[in-house]
C-alpha positions in Angstrom: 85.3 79.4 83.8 84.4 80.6 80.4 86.8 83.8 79.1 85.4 86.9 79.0 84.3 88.4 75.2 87.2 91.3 74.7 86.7 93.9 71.9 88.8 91.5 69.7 86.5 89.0 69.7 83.6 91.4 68.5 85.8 92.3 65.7 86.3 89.2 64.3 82.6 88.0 64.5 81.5 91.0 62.9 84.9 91.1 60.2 85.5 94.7 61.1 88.7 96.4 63.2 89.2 97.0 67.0 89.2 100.8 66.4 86.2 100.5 64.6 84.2 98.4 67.1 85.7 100.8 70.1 84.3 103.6 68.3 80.9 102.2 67.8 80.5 100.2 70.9 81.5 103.5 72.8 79.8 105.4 71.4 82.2 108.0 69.7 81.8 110.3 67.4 83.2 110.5 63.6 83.2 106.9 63.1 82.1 107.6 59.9 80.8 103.6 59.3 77.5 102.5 57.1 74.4 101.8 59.3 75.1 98.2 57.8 78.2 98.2 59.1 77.2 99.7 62.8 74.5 97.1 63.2 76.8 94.4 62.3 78.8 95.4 65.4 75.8 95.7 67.7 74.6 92.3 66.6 78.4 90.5 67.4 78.3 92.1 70.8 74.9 90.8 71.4 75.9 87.2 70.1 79.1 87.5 72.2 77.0 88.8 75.4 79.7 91.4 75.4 80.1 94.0 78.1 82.8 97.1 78.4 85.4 96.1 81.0 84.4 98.6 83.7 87.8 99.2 84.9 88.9 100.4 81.5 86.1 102.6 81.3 86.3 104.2 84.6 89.9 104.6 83.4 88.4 106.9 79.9 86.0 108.6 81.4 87.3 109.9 84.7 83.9 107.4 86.3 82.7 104.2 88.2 79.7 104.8 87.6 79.0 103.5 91.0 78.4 105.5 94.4 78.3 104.7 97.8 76.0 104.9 100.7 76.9 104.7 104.5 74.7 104.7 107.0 74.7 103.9 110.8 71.5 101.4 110.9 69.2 102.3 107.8 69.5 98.6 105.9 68.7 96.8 109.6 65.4 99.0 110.6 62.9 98.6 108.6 61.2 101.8 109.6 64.1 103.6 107.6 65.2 101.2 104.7 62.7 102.7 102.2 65.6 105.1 101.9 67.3 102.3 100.4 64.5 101.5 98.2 64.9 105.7 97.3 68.3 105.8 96.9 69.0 102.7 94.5 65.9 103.9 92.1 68.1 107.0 91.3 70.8 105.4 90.7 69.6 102.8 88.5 67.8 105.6 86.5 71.1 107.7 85.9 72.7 104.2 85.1 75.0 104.0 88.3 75.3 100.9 90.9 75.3 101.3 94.6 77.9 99.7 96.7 76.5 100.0 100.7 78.1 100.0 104.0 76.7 100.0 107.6 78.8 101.0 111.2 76.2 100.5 113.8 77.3 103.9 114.9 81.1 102.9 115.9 83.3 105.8 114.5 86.2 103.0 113.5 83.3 101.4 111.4 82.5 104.2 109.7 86.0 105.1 108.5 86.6 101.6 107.6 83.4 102.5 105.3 84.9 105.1 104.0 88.2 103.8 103.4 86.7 101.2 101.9 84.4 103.5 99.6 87.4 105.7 98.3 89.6 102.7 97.2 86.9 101.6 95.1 86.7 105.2 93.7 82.9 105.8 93.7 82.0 109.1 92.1 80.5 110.1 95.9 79.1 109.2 98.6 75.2 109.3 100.9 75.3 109.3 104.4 72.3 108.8 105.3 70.9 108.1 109.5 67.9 106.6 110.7 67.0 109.5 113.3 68.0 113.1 111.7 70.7 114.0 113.5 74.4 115.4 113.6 77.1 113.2 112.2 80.7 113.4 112.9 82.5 112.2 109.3 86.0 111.2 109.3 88.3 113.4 107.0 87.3 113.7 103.0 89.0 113.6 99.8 88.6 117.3 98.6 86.7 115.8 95.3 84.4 113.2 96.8 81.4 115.0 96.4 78.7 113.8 99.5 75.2 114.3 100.3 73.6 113.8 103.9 70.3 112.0 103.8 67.9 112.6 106.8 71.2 114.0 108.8 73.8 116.8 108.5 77.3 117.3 109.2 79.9 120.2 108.8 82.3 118.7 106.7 79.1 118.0 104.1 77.8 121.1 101.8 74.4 119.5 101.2 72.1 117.6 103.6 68.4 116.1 102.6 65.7 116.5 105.6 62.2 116.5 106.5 60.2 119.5 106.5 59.7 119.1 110.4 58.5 122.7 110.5 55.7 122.4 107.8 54.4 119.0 109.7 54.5 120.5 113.1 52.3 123.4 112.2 49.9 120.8 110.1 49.5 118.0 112.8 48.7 121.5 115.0 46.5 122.2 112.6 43.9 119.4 112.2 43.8 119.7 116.1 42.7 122.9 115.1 39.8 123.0 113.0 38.0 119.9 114.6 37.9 122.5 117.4 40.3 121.2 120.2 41.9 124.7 121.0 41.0 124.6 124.1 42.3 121.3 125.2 45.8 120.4 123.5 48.2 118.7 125.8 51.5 117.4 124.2 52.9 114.4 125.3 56.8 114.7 124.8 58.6 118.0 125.0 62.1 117.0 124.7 63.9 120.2 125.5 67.3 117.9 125.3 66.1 116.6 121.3 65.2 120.8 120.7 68.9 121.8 121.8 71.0 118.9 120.8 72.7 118.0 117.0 73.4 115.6 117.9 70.2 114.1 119.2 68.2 115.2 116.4 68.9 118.4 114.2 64.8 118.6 113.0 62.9 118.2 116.2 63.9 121.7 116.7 62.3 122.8 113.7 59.0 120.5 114.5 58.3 122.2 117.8 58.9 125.7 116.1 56.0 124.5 113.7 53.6 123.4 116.5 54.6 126.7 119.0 53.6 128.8 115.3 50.6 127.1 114.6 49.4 127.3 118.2 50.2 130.9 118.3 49.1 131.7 115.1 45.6 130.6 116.7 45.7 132.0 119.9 45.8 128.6 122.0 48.1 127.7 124.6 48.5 123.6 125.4 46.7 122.5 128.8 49.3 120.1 129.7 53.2 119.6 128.3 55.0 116.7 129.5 58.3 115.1 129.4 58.6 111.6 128.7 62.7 111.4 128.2 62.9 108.7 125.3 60.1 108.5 122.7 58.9 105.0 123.7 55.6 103.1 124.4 56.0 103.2 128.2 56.7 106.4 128.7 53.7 107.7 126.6 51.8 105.6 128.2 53.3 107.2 132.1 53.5 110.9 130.9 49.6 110.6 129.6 48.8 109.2 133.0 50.3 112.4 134.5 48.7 114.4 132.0 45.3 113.1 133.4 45.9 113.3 136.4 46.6 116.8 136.4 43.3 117.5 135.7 43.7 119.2 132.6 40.7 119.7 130.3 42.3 117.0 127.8 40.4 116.9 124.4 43.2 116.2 122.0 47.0 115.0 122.7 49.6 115.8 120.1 52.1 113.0 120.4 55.6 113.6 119.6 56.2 110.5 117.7 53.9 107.1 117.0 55.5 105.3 119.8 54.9 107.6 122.8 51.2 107.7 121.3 50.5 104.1 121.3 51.6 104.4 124.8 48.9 107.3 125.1 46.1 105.1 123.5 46.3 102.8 126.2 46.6 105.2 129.2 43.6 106.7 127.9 41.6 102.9 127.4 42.7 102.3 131.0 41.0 105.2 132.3 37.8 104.3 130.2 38.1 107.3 127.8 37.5 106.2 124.2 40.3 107.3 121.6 39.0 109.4 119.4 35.3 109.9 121.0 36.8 111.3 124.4 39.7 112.2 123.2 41.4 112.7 119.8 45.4 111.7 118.9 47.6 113.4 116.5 51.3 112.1 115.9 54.3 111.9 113.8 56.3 109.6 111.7 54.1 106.6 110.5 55.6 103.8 112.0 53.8 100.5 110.9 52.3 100.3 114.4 50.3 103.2 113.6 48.4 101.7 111.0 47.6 98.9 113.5 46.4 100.6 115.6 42.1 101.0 116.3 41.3 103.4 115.5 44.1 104.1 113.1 46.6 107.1 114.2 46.4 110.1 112.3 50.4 111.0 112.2 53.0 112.8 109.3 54.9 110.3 107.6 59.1 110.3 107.8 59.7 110.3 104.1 62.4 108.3 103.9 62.2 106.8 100.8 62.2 110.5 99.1 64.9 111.3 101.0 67.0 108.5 99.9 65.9 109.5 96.2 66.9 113.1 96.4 69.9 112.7 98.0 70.6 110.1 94.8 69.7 113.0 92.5 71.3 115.7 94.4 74.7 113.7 94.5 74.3 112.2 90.5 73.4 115.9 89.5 75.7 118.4 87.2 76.0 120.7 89.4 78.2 120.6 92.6 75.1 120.2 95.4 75.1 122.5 98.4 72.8 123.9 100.9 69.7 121.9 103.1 67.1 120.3 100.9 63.5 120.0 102.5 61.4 116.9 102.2 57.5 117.1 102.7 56.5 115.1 105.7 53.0 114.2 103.9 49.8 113.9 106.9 48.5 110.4 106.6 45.1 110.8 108.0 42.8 108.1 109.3 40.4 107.8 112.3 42.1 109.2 115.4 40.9 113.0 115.3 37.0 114.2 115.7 35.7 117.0 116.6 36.1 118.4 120.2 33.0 118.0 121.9 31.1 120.9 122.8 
């Protein structure tokens, strides 16, 4: 294995001292050297390939220059790695390296992370969570600074979330003005994921956008049902109910992609055309949505801004605190038309 270039050797190639080099390389001030003699330097250490030993830096300037970021399934769904993608553009732009962990949601995992994190000494750490919810952190250095990304905790000062609120009250609202006022129904109430942390700590906030929006406007839903888990089968079950109610149906507001592809093929079953018959609004963006034909109108989980303002927030000057909102942004396609009539 070849050695490693040390300072010493970039003194010699370039014929000047150690101190000198040190104070060029790194990059101090009152060096007091000729351009000629600065460029000579710059040119040994690129002949040499030579780097800074990191652990002496971190040593001089109180830095790793490297961070961490534990989550509980992020880097194995790939609905919710683009926080990855987020999160390692900010570093790399503030010149910092990302070492990552992953517990699978098994509290000894997640303080092996930890432990794992401070013995490196990383300059702070991201938790980030593929569904926005509560997390329960093991015990912190008082100096590590953290960020939650797309959750929240009570031992963390800053958290990074969707604007749940804002979307809830704009999926509403494109119900709205295609003229389906009189014939929402809502396919997933979740009173459990409204009261719980530690189910979700934003699906609160989205039903207080869609209860606003529909109030705002003077419209009260036709049907409510609730599916228990957000999945294909039970959006597909809880539409059927919904129809069979007898409820003048001419819109359903889906709680999350899944439960409306469910809804899409209740509705094909029973012959009704998606969005002629009946139009679908959703949330999230999960690839399936853009499958789908016609293609689901839905607000988009932006995980990959949260993962980049969580980066920023924890790399910034300034100590981070408080919750940090994230647009949900509407991606809109061919699911909604206007109510007919």
């Amino acid at each position: 294995m070849n050695k490693r270039p040390t300072l010493a050797d970039v003194a010699a190639r370039a014929g000047m001292s150690k101190t000198a080099v040190s104070l060029v390389l790194n990059d101090r001030p009152g060096s007091r050297l000729s351009a000629d003699a600065v460029a000579r330097i710059h040119e040994a250490a690129r002949e040499l390939n030579y780097r800074p030993n990191p652990a002496a830096r971190s040593l001089r300037l109180g830095t790793t220059k490297t961070v961490g970021f534990i989550s509980d399934e992020v880097t194995i769904t790939r609905f919710a790695s683009a926080m990855i993608r987020g999160l390692l553009d900010a570093a790399d732009e503030h010149d910092h390296g990302v070492l990552i962990a992953e517990t699978g949601h098994h509290p000894k995992q997640l303080a092996k992370a930890l432990e794992f994190m401070i013995d490196r000494q990383v300059d702070g750490i991201v938790f980030g969570s593929m569904a926005a919810r509560l997390l329960d952190l093991p015990p912190l250095p008082e100096a590590m600074r953290v960020v939650m990304a797309n959750s929240a905790s009570t031992s963390a000062r800053a958290s990074v979330l969707p604007a749940e609120r804002e979307a809830g009250r704009r999926m509403v609202g494109l119900l709205l003005e295609q003229g389906h006022a009189g014939g929402i129904g809502i396919i997933g109430t979740s009173p459990n994921a409204r009261t719980d942390p530690r189910a979700s700590v934003t699906i609160g906030a989205r039903f207080e956008g869609i209860n606003e929006a529909l109030t705002q406007a003077g419209a009260t839903p036709v049907a409510e049902v609730d599916v228990g888990s957000w999945e294909p089968g039970n959006g597909y079950e809880g539409t059927k109910r919904a129809l069979d109610s007898g409820a003048p149906l001419t819109a359903l507001l889906c709680l999350n992609d899944r439960v409306a592809f469910g809804a899409h093929q209740a509705l094909t079953e029973r012959g009704l055309r998606v969005p002629d018959d009946v139009s679908i609004a959703s949330f999230d963006d999960d690839e399936i949505a853009s499958y789908m034909r016609p293609a689901l109108t839905t607000a988009r989980l932006p995980y990959e801004e949260m993962g980049r303002r969580a980066m920023e927030l924890l790399l910034a000057d300034d100590e981070p605190t408080g919750e940090h909102l994230v647009e949900m942004p509407v991606q809109v396609r061919d699911s909604i038309r206007p109510a007919k009539g």
